[in-house]
Structures are given as structure tokens and as C-alpha cells.
C-alpha positions as CSV (number, residue, x, y, z in Angstrom):
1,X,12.7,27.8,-0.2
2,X,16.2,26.3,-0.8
3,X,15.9,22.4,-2.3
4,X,17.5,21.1,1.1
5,X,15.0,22.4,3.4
6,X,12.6,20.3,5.7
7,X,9.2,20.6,5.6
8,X,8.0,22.1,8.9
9,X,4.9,23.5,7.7
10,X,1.8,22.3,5.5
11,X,1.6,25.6,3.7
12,X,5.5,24.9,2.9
13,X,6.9,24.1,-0.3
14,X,7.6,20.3,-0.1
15,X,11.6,19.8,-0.6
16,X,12.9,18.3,-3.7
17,X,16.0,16.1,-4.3
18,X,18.5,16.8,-6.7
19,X,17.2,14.6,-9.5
20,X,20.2,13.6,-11.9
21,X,17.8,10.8,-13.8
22,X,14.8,11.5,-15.5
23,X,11.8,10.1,-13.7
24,X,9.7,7.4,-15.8
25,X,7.5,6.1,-13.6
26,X,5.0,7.4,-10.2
27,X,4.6,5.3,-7.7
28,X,2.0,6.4,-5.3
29,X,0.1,5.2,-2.1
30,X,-3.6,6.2,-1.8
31,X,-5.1,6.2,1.4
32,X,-3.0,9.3,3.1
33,X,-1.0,10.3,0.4
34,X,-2.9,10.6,-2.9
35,X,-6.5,10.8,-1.3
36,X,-7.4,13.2,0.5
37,X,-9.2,12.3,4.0
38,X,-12.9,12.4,2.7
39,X,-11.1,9.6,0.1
40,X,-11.4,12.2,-3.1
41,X,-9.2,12.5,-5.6
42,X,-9.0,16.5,-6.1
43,X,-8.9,18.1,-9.4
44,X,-5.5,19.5,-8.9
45,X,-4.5,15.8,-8.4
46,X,-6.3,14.3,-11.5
47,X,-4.9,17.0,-13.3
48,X,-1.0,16.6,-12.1
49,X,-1.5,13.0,-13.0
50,X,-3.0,13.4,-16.6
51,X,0.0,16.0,-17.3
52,X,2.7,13.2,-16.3
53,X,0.9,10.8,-18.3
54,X,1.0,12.7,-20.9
55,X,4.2,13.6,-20.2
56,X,5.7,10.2,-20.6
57,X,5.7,9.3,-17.0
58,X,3.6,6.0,-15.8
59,X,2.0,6.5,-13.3
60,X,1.0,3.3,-10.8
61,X,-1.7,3.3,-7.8
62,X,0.7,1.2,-5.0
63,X,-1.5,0.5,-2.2
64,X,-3.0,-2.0,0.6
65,X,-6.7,-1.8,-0.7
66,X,-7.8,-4.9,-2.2
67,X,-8.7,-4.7,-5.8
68,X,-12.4,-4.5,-4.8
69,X,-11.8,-1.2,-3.3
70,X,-9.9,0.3,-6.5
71,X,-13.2,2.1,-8.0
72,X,-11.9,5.2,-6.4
73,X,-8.9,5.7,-8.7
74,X,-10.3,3.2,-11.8
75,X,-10.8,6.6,-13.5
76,X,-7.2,7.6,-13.7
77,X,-4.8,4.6,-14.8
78,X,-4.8,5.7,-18.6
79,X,-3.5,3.7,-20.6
80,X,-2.0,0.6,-18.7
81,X,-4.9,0.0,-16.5
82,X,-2.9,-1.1,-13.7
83,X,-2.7,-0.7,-10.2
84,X,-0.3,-3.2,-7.3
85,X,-2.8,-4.1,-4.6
86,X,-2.8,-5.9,-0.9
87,X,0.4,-4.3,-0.6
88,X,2.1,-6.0,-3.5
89,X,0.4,-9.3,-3.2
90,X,-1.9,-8.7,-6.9
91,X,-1.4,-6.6,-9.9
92,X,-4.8,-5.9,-11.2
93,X,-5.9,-4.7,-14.6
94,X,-8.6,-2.6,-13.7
95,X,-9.5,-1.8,-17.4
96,X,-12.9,-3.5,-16.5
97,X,-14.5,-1.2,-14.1
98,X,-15.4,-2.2,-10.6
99,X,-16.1,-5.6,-10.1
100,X,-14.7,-6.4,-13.3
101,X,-10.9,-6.1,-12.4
102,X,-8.3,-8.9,-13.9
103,X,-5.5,-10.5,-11.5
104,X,-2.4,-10.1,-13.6
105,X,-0.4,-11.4,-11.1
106,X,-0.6,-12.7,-7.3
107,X,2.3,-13.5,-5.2
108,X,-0.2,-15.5,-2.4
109,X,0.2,-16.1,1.3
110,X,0.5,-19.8,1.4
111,X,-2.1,-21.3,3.7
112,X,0.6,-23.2,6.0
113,X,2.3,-19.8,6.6
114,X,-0.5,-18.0,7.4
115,X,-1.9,-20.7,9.8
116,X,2.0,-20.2,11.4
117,X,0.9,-16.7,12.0
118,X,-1.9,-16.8,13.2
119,X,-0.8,-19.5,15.7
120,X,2.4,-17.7,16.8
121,X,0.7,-14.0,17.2
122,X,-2.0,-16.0,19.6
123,X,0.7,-16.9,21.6
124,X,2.8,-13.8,21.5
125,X,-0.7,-11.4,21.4
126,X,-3.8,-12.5,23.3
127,X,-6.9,-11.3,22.1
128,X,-5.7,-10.9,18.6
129,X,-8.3,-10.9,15.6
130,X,-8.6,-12.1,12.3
131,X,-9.5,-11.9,8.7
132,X,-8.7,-13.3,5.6
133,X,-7.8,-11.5,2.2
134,X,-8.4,-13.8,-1.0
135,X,-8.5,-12.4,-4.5
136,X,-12.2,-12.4,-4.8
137,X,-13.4,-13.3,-1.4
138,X,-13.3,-11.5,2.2
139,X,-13.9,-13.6,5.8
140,X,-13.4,-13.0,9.0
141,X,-13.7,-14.3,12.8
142,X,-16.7,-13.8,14.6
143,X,-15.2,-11.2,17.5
144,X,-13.3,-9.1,14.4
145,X,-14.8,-5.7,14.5
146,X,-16.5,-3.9,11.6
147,X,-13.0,-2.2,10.1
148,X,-14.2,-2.3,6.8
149,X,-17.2,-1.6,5.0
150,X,-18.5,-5.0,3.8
151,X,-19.7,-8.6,4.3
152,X,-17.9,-11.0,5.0
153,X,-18.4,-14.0,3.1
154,X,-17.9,-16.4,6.0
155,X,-17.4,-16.2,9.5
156,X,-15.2,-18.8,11.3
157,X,-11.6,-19.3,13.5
158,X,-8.9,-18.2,11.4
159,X,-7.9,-21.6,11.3
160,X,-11.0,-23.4,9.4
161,X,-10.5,-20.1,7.3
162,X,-7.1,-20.8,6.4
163,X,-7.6,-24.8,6.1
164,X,-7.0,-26.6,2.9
165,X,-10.7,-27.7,2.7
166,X,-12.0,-24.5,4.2
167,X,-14.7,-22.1,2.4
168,X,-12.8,-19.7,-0.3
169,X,-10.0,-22.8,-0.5
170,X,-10.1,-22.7,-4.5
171,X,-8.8,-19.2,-4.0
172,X,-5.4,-17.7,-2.9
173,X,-4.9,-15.8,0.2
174,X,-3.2,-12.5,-0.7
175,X,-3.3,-11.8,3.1
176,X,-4.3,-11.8,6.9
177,X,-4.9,-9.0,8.7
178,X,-4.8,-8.8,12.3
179,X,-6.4,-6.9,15.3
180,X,-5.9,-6.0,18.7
181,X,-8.0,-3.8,20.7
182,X,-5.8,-2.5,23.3
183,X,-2.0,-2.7,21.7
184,X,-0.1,0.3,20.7
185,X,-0.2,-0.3,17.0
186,X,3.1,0.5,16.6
187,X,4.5,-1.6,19.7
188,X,1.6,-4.6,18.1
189,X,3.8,-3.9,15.1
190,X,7.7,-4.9,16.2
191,X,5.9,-7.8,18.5
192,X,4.3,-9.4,15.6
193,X,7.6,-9.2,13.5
194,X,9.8,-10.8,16.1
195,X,6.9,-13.6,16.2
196,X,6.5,-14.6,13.0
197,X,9.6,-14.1,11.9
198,X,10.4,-15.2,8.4
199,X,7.2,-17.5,7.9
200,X,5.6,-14.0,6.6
201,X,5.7,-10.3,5.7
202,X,4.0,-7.9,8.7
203,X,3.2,-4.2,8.3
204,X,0.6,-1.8,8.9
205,X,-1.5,0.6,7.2
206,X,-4.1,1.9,9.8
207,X,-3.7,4.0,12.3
208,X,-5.3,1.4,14.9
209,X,-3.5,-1.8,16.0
210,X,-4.1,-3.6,12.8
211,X,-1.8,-5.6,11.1
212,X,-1.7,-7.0,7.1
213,X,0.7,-10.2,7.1
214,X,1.5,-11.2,3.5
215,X,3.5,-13.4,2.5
216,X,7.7,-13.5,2.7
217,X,9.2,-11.4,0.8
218,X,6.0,-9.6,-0.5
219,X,5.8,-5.9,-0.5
220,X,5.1,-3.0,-2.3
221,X,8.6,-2.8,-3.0
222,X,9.2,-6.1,-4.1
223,X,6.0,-6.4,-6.5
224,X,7.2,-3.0,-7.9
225,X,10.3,-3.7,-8.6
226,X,9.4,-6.7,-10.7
227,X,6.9,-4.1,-12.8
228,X,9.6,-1.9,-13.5
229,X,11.6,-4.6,-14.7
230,X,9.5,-5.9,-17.0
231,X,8.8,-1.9,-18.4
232,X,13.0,-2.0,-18.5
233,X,12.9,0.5,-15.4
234,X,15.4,1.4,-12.6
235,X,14.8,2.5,-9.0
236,X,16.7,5.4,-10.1
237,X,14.0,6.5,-12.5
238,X,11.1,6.1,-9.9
239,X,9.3,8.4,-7.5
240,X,7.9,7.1,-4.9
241,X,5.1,8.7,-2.1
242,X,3.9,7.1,1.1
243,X,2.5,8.2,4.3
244,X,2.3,4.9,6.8
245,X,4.4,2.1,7.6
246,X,3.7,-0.5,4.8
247,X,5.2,2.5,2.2
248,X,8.6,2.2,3.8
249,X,10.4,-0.4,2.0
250,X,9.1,0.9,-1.3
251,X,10.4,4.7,-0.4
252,X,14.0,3.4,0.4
253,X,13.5,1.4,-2.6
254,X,12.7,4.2,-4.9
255,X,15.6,6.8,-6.6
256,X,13.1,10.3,-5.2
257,X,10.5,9.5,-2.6
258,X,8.4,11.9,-0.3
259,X,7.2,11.5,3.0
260,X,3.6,13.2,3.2
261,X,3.2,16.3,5.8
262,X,1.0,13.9,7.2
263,X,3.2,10.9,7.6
264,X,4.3,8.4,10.4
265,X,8.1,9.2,11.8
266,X,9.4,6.0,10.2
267,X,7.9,7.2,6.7
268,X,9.8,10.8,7.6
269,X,12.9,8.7,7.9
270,X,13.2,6.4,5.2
271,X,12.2,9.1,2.5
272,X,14.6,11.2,0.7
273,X,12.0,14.0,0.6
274,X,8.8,15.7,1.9
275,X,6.2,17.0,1.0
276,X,2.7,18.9,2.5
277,X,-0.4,16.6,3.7
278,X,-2.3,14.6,1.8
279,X,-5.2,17.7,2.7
280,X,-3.1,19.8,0.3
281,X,-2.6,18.1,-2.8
282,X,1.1,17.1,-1.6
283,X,1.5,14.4,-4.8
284,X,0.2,17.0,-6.9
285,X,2.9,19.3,-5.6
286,X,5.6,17.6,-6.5
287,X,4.5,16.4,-9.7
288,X,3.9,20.0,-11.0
289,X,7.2,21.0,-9.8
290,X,9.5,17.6,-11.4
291,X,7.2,18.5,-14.8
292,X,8.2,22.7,-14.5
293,X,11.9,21.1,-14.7
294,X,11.4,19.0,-18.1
């Protein structure tokens, strides 16, 4: 296959940019991308990412799981031990194990911001949901459903949640998710953003109508971009892979970046490459092939 062809097929070779710099560092979502759909990490996978390890190549896990949910990958961040969380909201050093995981840095959701939010999405979005993201805890409304595979600590309106005197109030909100039940996710989307404007960061990561609000200026991007500064890294020396929404600032932000087979259109457009399904080892892929090229 010539390196400008698109991807068409998952049994297709994925394309691959030109790549005049040297790649130092992976960045790679999880849910979609790296995982497969039964939320394995195959042994082609572990293997691709051992061999650019060993290669020279950091690797980093870049995703919207909260650290809690990291036991999945803990196996595989060699030597640094750490992975961007909540999209970009927490780098964790997961050295520890489950449960054990260290907050090296959290860019939080201020309460007043968050209470905006949920205020102005009310308005603009009857019937919307919520829950509450903290570094350690997780709480929720009454009437949000059972998304995610836990207890909530506490079950209250989103705003005693969010209030300054409210249970988890020693901790910092990384975010707030949001749900609808009837809304197009990707129409609940574009409403929320023209909603809450500035006051916070809104994406989505689920295939359902449910929305992760951080706060401004936080991203996967944003909170990568301030790792690779501190290793003396470029965007032009990062590869990037995503599959949903909240991957598209960090895939225009990053020098390569692949699109999954399995990706949402917005993904498809803001990456400068492709790659097969998430089914077929499509990080792997490209890894093998950028390390053939060494």
C-alpha cells in the first residue's frame, strides 16, 4: 500500500506519515484504541510497547479513566510509572499498584465552575444527570444511572456535591460528568459547549450522551504538553492515537497521530493518519512499522 493511502478496510495496512523527526514519546488513548473491546491488552500490544520502550521511546497511557480504573495497563508503564488521567486533569504514578497510585499532578475543576455548569446545562438540557470525579472519591445524583462499575460514595444534587462544605470537600474535583437519556450525544455535545462556554472544558468519551466537563483549559493535550516539556519534548517528536472525541485536541496537537479503524468522524479528521480497529492491534501496527524504520 502506498504511505498516502486511506484506510478503508480493517484488514488494511494503516497509512503512515512521512516522519522527518524521530519519535520520543507514545501517546495513547485506551478505551478504543489500545484496548481491545473485551478491555485486554493483547500480547502483540504488550509486546509493540515493551520493544519501543526498549527502544528509547516513552511511552504514556492518555486517557479519561480515573486513576482507580488504571489496573488494567499498571503492568506496562516501565520505567516512569506514569499515566495522564480524567482526561488530563491528574498525572498519576502508578508505581504502587492498584489502589496505591500517587497524584503527581492535578489541574482541578474549581467548585464555582463546576456549580456554573451544572446550573447552565439544567437550563440549556433538561433532564441532565450528574456525577462528581474527585482524586480519591466518586458521587453521584440519585436518578444517574449505573454507567460505571462502582459505588458511589455519596448520593446527593450535584449542587450539595459540589458545595464548599459538601462530602469529599477536602478533595479536588478533577471532573463532572454528565448524562442525558434521550440526546444525541453528539448534538448533547455542541449544546453543552455553547452553554458553558469558557467557565469549563466539555468533551465526550462514550458512545452514549455522556459528557466529562473539566476544567478550562484542561485536556489531554494541554496536560501532555506540559509532560513533554518537562522530559525537553516537542509535538513534533510525539505520536499520538485516539478513537473518540476527547482525543481530538491531543491528535492535532501531536507531530504523527492515527485515527483508529474504529474511530468517530471528528477523530478521522483531526488525525494525520489511520490506522485498523482497536480489534486488530491497530497501536501495535504502527509501532512495529515506525520501529522497522529505525
Amino acid at each position: 500500500m502506498r504511505e498516502t493511502e486511506r484506510v478503508t478496510s480493517a484488514t488494511r495496512q494503516p497509512e503512515t506519515p512521512a516522519a522527518g523527526i524521530p519519535p520520543r514519546l507514545i501517546a495513547t488513548d485506551l478505551d478504543g484504541t489500545l484496548l481491545r473491546d473485551d478491555k485486554s491488552v493483547s500480547p502483540r500490544t504488550v509486546a509493540a510497547l515493551a520493544a519501543a520502550e526498549e527502544a528509547g521511546i516513552e511511552v504514556f497511557f492518555v486517557t479519561g479513566r480515573p486513576a482507580r480504573w488504571m489496573d488494567v495497563v499498571s503492568d506496562h508503564v516501565h520505567g516512569h510509572g506514569l499515566a495522564i488521567c480524567g482526561n488530563g486533569a491528574a498525572v498519576v504514578d502508578l508505581h504502587g499498584g492498584p489502589g496505591a497510585h500517587r497524584f503527581v499532578k492535578v489541574r482541578e475543576l474549581a467548585r464555582e465552575n463546576a456549580l456554573d455548569a451544572v446550573g447552565l446545562l439544567r437550563e440549556a438540557a433538561p433532564g441532565t444527570v450528574y456525577a462528581v470525579e474527585q482524586t480519591y472519591g466518586f458521587y453521584q445524583e440519585p436518578d444517574y444511572p449505573k454507567l460505571h462499575m462502582e459505588i458511589p460514595d455519596n448520593l446527593a444534587p450535584a449542587e450539595e456535591l459540589l458545595a464548599e462544605d459538601g462530602p469529599g470537600a477536602a478533595e479536588p474535583v478533577l471532573k463532572i460528568l454528565a448524562y442525558h437519556p434521550s440526546i444525541d450525544p453528539d448534538a448533547f455535545l455542541t449544546l453543552s459547549r455553547l452553554a458553558i462556554g469558557d467557565r469549563a472544558n466539555v468533551t465526550r468519551s462514550s458512545p452514549s450522551a455522556l459528557l466529562e466537563i473539566s476544567g478550562p483549559g484542561v485536556s489531554k493535550a494541554s496536560t501532555l504538553a506540559l509532560c513533554c516539556a518537562e522530559r525537553g519534548i516537542s509535538h513534533e517528536e510525539v505520536v499520538a492515537f485516539g478513537d473518540m472525541p476527547n482525543d481530538v485536541e491531543m491528535l492535532t496537537w501531536a507531530g504523527q497521530s492515527y485515527a483508529m479503524g474504529n474511530a468517530h468522524p471528528d477523530v478521522i479528521a483531526a488525525a494525520s493518519g489511520r490506522t485498523v480497529a482497536n480489534n486488530d492491534d491497530g497501536v501495535a501496527v504502527v509501532i512495529e512499522r515506525m520501529l522497522e524504520r529505525r
